[in-house]
N, CA and C atoms as an extended XYZ file, in Angstrom:
450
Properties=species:S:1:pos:R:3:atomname:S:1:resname:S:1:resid:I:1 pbc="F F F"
N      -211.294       36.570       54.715 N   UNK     1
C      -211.326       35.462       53.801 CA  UNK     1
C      -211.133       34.136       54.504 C   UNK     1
N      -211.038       33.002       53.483 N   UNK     2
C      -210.918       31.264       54.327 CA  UNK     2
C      -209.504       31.701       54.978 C   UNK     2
N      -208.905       32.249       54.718 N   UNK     3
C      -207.341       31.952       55.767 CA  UNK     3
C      -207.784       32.672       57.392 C   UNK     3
N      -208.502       33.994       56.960 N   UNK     4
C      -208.623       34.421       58.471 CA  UNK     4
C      -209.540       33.860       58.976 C   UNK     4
N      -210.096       32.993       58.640 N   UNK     5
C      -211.408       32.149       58.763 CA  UNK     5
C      -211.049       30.741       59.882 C   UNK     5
N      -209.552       30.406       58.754 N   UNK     6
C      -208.899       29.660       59.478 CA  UNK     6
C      -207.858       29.544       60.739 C   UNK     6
N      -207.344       30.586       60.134 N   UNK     7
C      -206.774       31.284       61.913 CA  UNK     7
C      -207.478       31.614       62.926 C   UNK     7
N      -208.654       31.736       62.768 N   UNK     8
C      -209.315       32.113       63.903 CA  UNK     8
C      -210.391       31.054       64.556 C   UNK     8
N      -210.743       30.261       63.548 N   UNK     9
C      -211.650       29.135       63.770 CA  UNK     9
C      -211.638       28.181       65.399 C   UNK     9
N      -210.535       28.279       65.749 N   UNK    10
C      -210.471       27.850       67.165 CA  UNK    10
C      -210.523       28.655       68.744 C   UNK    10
N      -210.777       29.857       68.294 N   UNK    11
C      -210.836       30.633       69.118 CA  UNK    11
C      -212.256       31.137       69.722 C   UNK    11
N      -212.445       31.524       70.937 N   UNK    12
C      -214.143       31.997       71.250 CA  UNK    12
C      -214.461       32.803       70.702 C   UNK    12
N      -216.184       32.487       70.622 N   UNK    13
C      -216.602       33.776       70.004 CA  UNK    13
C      -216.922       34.477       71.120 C   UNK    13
N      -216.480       35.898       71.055 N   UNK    14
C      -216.429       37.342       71.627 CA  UNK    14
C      -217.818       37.763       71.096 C   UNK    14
N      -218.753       38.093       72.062 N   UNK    15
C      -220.070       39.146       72.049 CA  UNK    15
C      -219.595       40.510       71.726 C   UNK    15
N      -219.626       40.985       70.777 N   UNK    16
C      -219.492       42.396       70.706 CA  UNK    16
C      -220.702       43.428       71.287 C   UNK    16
N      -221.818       42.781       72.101 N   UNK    17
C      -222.781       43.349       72.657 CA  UNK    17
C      -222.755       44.103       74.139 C   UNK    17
N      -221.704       43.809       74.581 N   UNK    18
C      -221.268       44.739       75.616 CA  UNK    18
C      -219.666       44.719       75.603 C   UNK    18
N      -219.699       45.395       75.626 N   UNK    19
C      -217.976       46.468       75.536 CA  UNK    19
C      -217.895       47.588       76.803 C   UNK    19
N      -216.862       47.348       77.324 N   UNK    20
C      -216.873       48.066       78.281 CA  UNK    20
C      -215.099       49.012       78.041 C   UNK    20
N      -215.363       49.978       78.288 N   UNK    21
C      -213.928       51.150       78.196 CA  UNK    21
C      -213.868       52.463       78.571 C   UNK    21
N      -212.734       52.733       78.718 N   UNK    22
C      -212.507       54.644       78.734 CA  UNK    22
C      -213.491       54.916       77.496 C   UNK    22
N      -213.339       56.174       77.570 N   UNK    23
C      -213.760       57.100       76.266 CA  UNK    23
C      -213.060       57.064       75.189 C   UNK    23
N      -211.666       57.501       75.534 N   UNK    24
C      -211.116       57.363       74.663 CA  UNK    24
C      -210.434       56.040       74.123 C   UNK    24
N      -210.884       54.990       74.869 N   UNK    25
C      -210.335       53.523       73.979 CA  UNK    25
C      -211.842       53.339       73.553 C   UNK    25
N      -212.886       53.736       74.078 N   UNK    26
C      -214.365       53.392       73.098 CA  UNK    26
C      -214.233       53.158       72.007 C   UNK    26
N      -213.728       55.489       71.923 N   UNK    27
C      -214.074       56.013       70.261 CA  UNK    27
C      -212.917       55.473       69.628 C   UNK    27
N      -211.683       55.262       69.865 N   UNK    28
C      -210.441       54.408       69.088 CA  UNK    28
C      -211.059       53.022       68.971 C   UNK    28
N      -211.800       52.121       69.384 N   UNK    29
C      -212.368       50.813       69.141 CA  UNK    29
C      -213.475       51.279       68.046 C   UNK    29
N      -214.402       52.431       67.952 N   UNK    30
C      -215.583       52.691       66.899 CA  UNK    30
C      -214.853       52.859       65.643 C   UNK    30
N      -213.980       53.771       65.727 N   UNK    31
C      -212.979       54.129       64.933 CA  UNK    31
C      -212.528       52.902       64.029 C   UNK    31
N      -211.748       51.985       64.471 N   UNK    32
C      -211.432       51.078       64.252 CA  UNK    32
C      -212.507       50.246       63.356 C   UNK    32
N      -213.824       50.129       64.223 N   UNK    33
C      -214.859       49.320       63.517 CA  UNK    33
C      -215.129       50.156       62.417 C   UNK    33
N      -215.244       51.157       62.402 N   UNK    34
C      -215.916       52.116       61.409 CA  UNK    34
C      -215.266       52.275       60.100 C   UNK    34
N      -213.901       51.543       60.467 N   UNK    35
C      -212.631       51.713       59.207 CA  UNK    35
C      -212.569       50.170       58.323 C   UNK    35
N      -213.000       49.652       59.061 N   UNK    36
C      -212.961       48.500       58.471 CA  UNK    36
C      -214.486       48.290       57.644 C   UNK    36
N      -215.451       48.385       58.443 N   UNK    37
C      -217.191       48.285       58.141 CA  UNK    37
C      -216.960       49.261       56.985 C   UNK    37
N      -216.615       50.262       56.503 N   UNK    38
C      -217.092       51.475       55.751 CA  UNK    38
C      -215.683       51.220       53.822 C   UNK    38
N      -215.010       50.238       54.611 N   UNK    39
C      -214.281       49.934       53.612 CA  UNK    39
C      -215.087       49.203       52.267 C   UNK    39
N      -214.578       49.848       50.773 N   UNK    40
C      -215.408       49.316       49.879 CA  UNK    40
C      -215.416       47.981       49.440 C   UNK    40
N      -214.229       47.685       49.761 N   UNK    41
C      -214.087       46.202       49.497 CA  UNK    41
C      -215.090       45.006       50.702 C   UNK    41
N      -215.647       46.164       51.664 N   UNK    42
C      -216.165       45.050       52.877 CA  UNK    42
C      -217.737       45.346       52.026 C   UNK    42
N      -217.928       45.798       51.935 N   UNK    43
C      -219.464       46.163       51.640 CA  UNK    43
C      -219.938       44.843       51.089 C   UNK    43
N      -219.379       44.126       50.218 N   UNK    44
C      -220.566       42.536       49.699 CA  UNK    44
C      -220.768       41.793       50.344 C   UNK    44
N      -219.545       41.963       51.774 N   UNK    45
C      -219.665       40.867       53.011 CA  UNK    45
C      -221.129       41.745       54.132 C   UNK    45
N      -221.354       42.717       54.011 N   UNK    46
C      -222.238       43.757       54.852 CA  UNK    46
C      -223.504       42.201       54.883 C   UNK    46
N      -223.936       42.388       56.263 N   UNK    47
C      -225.152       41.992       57.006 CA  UNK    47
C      -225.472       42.101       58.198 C   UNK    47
N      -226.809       41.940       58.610 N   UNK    48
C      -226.963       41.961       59.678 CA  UNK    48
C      -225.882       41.251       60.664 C   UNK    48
N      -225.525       41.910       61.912 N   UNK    49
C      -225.127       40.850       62.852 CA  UNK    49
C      -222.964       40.878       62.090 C   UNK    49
N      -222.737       41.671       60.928 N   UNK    50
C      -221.289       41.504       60.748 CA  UNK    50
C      -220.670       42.468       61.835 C   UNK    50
N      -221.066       43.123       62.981 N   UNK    51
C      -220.286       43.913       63.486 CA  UNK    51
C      -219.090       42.722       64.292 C   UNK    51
N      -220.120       41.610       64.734 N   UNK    52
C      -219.200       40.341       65.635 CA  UNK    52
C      -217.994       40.067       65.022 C   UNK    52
N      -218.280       39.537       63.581 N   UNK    53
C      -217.220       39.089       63.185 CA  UNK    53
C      -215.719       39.828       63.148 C   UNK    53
N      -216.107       41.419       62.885 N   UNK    54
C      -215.398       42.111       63.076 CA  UNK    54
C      -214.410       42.062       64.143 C   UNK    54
N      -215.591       42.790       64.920 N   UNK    55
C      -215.128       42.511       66.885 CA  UNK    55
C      -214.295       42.002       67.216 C   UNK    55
N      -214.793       39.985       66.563 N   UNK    56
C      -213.991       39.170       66.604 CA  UNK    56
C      -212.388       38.881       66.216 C   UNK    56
N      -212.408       39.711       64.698 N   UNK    57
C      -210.712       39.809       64.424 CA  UNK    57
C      -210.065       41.085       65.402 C   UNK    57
N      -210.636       41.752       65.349 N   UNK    58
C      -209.957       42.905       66.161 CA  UNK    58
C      -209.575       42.463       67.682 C   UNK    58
N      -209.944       41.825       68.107 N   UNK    59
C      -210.278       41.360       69.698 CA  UNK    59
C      -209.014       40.212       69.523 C   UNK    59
N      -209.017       38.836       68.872 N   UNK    60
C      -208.051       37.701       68.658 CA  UNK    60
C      -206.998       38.192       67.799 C   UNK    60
N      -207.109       39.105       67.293 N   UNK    61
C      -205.774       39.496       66.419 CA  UNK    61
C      -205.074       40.839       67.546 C   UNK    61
N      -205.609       41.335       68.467 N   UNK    62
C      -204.650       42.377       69.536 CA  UNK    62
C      -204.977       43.437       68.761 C   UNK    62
N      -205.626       43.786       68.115 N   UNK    63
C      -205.780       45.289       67.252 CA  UNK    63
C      -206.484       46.049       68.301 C   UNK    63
N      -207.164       45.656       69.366 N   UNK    64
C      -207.616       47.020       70.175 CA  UNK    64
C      -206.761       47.185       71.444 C   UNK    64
N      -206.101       48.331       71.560 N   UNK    65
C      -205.508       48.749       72.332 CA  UNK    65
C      -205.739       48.507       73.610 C   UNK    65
N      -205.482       47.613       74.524 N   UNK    66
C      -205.467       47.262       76.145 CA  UNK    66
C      -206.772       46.382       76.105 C   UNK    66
N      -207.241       45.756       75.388 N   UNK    67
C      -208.266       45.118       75.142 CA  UNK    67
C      -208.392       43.760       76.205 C   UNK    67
N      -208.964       43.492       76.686 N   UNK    68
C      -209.048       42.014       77.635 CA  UNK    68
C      -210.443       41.074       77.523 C   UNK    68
N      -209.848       39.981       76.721 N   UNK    69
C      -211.279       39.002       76.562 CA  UNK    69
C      -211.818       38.440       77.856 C   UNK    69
N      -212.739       38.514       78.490 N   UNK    70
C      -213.216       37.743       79.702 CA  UNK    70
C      -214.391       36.238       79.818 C   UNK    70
N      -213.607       35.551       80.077 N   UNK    71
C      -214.309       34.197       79.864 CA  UNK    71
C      -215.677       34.402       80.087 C   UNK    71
N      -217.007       33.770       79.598 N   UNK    72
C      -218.169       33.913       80.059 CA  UNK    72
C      -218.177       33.011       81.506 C   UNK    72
N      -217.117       32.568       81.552 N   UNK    73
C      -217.072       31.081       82.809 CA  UNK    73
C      -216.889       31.930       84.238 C   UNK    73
N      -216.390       33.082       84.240 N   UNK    74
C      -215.961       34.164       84.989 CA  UNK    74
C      -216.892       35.107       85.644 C   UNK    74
N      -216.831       35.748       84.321 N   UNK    75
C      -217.443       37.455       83.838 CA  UNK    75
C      -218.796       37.471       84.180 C   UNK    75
N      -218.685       38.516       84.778 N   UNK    76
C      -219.772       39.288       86.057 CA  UNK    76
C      -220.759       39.329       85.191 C   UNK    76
N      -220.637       39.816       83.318 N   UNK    77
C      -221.463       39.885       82.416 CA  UNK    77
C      -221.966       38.302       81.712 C   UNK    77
N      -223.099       38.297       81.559 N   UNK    78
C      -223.634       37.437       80.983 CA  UNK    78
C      -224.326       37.570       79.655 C   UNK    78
N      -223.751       36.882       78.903 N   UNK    79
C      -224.341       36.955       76.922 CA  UNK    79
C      -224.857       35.707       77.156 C   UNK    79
N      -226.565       35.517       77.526 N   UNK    80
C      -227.584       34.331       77.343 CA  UNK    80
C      -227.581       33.403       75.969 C   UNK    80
N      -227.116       34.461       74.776 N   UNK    81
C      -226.982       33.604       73.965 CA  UNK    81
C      -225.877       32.534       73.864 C   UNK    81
N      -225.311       32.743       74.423 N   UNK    82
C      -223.603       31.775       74.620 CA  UNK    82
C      -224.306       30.320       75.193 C   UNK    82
N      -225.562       30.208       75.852 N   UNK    83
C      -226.006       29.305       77.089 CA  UNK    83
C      -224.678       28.551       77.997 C   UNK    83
N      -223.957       30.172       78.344 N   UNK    84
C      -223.217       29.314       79.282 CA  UNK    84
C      -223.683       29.612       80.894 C   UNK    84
N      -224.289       30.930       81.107 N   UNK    85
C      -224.948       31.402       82.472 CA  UNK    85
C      -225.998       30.461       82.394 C   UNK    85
N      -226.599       30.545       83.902 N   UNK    86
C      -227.765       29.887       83.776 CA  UNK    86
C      -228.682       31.186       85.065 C   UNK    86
N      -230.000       30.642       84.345 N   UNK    87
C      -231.356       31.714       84.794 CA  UNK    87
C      -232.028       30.657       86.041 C   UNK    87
N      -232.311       30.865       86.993 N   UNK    88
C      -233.190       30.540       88.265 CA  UNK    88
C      -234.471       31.169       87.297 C   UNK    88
N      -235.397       30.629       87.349 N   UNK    89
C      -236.765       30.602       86.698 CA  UNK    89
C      -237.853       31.358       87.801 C   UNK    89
N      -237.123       30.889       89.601 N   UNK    90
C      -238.182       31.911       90.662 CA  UNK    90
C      -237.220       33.196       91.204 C   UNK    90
N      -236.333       33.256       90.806 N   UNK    91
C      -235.609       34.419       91.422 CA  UNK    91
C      -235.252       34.970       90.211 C   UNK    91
N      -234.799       34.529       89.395 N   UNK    92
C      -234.695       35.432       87.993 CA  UNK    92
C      -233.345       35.846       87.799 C   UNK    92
N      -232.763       35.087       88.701 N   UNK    93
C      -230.698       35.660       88.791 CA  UNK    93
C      -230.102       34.915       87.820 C   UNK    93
N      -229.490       35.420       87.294 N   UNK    94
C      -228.464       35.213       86.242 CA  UNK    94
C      -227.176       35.031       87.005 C   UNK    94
N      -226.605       33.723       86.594 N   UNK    95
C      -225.488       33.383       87.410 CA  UNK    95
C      -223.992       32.577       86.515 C   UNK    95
N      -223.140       32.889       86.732 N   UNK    96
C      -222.201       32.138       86.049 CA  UNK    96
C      -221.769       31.343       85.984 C   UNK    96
N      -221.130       30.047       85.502 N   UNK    97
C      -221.131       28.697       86.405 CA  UNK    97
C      -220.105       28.916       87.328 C   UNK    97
N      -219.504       30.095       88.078 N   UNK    98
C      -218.635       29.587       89.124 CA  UNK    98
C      -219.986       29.862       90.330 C   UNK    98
N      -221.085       30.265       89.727 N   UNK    99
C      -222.164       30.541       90.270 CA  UNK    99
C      -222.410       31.880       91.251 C   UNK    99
N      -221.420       33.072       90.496 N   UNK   100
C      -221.681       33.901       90.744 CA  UNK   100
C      -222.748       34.568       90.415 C   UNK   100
N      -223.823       35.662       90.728 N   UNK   101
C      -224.686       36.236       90.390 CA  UNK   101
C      -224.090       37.598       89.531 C   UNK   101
N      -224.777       37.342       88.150 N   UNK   102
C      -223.509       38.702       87.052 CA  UNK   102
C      -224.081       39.961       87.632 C   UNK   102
N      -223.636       41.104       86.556 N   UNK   103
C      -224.194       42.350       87.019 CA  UNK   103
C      -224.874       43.302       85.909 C   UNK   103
N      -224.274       42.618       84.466 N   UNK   104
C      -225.283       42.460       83.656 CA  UNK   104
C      -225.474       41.120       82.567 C   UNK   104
N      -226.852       41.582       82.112 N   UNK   105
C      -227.445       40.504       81.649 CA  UNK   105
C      -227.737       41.191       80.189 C   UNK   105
N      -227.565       40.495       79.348 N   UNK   106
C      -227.062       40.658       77.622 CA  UNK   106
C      -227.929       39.917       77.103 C   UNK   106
N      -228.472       39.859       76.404 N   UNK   107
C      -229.249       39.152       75.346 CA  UNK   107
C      -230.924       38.452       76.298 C   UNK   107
N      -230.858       38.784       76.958 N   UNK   108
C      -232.569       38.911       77.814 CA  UNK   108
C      -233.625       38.415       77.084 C   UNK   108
N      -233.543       38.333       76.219 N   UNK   109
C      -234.577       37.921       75.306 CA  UNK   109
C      -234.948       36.438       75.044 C   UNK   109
N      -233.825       36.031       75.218 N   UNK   110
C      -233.685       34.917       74.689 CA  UNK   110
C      -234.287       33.686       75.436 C   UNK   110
N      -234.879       34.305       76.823 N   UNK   111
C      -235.211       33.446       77.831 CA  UNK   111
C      -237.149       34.727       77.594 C   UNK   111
N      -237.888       34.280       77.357 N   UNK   112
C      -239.223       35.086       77.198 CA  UNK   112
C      -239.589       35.352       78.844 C   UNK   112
N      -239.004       34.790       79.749 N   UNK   113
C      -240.033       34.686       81.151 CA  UNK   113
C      -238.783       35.443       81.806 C   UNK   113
N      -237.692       35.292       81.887 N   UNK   114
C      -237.025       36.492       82.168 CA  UNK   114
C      -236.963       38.017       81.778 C   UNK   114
N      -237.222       37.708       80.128 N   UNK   115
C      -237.353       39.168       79.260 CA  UNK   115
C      -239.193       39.822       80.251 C   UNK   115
N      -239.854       38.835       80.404 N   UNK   116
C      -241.283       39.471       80.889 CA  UNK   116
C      -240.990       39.782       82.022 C   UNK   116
N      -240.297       38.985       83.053 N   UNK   117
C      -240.078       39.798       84.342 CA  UNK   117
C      -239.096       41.188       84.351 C   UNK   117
N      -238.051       41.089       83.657 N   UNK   118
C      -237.622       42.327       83.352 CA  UNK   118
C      -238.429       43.573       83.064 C   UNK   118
N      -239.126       43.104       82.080 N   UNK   119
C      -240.251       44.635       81.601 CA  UNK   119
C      -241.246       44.862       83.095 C   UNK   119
N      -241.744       43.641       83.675 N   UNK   120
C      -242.743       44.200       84.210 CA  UNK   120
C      -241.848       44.382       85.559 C   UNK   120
N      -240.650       44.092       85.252 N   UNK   121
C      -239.999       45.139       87.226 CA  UNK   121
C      -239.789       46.345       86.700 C   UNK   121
N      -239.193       46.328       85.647 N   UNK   122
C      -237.723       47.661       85.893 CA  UNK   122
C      -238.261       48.927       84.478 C   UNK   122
N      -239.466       48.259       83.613 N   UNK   123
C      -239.965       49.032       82.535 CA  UNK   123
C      -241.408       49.794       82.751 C   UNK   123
N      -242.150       48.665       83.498 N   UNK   124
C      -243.854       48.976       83.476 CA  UNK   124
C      -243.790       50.521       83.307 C   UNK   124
N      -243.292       51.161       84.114 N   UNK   125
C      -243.857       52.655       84.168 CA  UNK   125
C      -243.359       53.386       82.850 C   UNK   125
N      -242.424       52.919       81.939 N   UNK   126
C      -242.021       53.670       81.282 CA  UNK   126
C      -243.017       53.379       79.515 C   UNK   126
N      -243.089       54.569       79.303 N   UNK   127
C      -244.006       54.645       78.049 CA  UNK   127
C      -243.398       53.982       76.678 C   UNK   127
N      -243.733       52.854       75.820 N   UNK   128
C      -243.394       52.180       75.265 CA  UNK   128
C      -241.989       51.344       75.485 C   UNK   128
N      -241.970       51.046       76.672 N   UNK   129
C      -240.749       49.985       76.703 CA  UNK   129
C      -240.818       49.017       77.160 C   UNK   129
N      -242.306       48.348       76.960 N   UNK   130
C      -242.944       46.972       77.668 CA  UNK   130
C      -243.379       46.599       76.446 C   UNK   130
N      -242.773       45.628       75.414 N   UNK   131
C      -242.679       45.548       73.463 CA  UNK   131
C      -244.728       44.953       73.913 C   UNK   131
N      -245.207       45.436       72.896 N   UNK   132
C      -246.499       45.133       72.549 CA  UNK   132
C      -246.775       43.755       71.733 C   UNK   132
N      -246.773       42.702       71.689 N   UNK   133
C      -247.043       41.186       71.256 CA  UNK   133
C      -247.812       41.809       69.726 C   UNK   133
N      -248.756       42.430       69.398 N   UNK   134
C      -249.423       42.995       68.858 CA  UNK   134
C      -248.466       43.376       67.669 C   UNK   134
N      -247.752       44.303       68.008 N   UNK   135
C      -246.951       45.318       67.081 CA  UNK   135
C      -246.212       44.107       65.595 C   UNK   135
N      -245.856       42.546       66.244 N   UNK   136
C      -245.158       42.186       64.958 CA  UNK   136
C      -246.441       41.022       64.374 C   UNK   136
N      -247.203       41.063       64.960 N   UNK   137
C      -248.392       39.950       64.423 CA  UNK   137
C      -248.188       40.047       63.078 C   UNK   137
N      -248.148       40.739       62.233 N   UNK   138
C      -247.751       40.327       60.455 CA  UNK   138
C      -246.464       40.263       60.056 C   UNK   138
N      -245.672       39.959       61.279 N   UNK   139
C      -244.484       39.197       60.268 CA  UNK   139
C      -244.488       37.464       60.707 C   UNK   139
N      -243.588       37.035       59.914 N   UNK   140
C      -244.034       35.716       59.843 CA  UNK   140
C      -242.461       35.024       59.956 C   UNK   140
N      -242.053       34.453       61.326 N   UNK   141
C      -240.462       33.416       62.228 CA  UNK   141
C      -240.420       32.683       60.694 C   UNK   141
N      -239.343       32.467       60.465 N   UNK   142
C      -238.712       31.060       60.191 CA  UNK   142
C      -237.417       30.958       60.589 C   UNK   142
N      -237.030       29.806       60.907 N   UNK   143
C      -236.357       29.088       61.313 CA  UNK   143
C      -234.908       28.817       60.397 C   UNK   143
N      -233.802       29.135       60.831 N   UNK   144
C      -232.865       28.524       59.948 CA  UNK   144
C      -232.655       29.245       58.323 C   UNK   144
N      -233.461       30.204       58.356 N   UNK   145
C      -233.403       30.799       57.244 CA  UNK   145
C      -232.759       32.549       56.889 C   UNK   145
N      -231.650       32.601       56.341 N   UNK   146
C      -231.236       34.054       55.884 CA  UNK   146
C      -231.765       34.705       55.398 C   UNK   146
N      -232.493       36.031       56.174 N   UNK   147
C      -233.878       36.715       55.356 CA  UNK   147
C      -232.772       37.450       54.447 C   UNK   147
N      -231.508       37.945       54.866 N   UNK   148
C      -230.860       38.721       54.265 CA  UNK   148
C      -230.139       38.023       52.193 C   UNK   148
N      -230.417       36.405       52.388 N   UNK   149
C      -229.609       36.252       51.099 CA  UNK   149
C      -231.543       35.226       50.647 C   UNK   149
N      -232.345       35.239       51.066 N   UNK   150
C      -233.327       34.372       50.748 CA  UNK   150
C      -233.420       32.856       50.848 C   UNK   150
């Protein structure tokens, strides 16, 4: 609700797109998500993309067990959507601003000439995992708009 909205409002947002753990702090972190997401009272808040927010209280509130937030300013991992790494355009390295080179790269997409060099190094050979331009030609971008509430 607005109060946890407000307690938390100053804090980073946490990528819940890579998670890294034991096994057993994984499935105790799924667990966790799965208890909260599956609750009936959460269901009117359900949308695309609510796993973050989640993430997010669980992560700033200490609810996951040995849990450690890592600055994107740092962290070997890079979430492109944050635009805090930056992409070399002829080498294709993903780097952090202490200008380390990460070790992975999260949200790839978001840069089209990196996402294309990716497919055509590390995918070409593999059978449908080079996305076909073709395949979404009848759907139709907009901008700024919640397909989920209209």
């Amino acid at each position: 609700g607005e109060a946890k909205r407000r307690k938390l409002a100053s804090k980073p947002i946490v990528c819940s797109g890579v998670s890294i753990a034991t096994f057993e702090e994984g499935r105790l972190y799924a667990a966790q998500m799965a208890e909260v997401v599956s609750d009936a009272q959460f269901a009117p808040c359900e949308r695309n993309g609510v796993d973050q927010g989640v993430h997010n209280v669980l992560m700033h509130e200490n609810e996951v067990k040995h849990a450690v937030i890592v600055s994107q300013r740092t962290a070997l991992v890079a979430n492109l959507q944050a635009k805090v790494a930056s992409v070399d355009p002829r080498s294709h390295k993903v780097a952090n601003p202490r200008g380390d080179v990460v070790s992975v790269v999260h949200q790839y997409d978001r840069f089209p000439n990196l996402a294309a060099f990716y497919y055509e190094t590390y995918a070409r050979s593999i059978p449908g995992a080079v996305p076909d331009a073709s395949a979404c030609a009848s759907y139709e971008v907009r901008n700024d708009v919640d397909a989920f509430k209209g």
